[in-house]
C-alpha positions as CSV (number, residue, x, y, z in Angstrom):
1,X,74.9,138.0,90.2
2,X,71.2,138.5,89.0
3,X,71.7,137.6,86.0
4,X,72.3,134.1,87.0
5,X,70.2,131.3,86.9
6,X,69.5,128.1,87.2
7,X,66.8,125.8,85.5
8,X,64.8,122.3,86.7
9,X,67.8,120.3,84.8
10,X,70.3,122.1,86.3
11,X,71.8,123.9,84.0
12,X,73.2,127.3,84.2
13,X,71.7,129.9,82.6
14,X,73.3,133.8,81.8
15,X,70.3,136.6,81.7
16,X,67.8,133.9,81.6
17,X,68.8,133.0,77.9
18,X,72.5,132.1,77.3
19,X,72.9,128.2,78.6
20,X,76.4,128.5,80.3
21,X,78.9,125.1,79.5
22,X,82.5,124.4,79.8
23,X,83.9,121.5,78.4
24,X,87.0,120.4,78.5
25,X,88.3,117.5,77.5
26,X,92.0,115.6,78.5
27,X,93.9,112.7,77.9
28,X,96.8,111.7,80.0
29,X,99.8,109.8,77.8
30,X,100.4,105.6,78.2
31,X,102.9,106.6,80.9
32,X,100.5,109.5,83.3
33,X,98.2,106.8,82.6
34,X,100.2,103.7,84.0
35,X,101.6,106.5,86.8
36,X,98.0,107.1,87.8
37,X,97.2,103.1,88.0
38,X,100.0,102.6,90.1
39,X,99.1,104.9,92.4
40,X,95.2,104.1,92.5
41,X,96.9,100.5,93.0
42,X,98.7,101.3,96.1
43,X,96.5,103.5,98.0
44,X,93.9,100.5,97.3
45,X,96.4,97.8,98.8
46,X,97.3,100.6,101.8
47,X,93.4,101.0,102.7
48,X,93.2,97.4,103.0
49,X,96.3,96.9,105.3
50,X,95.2,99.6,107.4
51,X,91.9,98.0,107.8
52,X,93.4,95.2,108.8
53,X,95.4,96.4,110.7
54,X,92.8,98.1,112.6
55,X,90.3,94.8,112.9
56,X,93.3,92.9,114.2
57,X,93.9,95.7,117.1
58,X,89.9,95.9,117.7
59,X,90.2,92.0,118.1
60,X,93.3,91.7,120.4
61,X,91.8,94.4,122.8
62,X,88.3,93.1,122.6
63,X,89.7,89.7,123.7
64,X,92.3,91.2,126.7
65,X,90.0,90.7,129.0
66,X,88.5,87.4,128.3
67,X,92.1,86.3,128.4
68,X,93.0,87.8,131.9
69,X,89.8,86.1,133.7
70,X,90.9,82.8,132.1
71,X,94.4,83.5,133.0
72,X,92.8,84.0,136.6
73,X,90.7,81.1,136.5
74,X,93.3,79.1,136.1
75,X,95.9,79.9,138.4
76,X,92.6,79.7,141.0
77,X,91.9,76.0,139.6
78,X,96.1,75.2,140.3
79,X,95.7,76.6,143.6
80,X,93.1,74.3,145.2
């Protein structure tokens, strides 16, 4: 491990001479590719319903007790 280093640009260096890279290169085929997409696609559309889904549950107990006291408000209004 002493041998190892690191420069200001970050590169990695081997006994402070040998730059250290690894490249490597793919490319998925028209249907990994369309596979991928899809799935990209639906965990998009699933993030969006579950934030709905949240906001809408946030909202209906944020307004539970709003609706009780005007629930009770009015059955004190019938009353007199």
């Amino acid at each position: 491990m002493n041998h190892l280093g690191v420069d200001g640009e970050g590169n990695l260096y081997w006994i402070d001479t040998k730059i250290l890279t690894a490249r490597k290169e793919f490319k998925l085929s028209w249907f990994q590719g369309t596979l991928a997409s899809i799935t990209a696609i639906s965990a998009l559309i699933a993030a969006i319903a579950a934030g709905v889904s949240a906001y809408t549950d946030w909202q209906s107990l944020s307004n539970e007790p709003m609706q009780k006291a005007s629930a009770s408000n009015q059955s004190k209004d019938k009353a007199k």
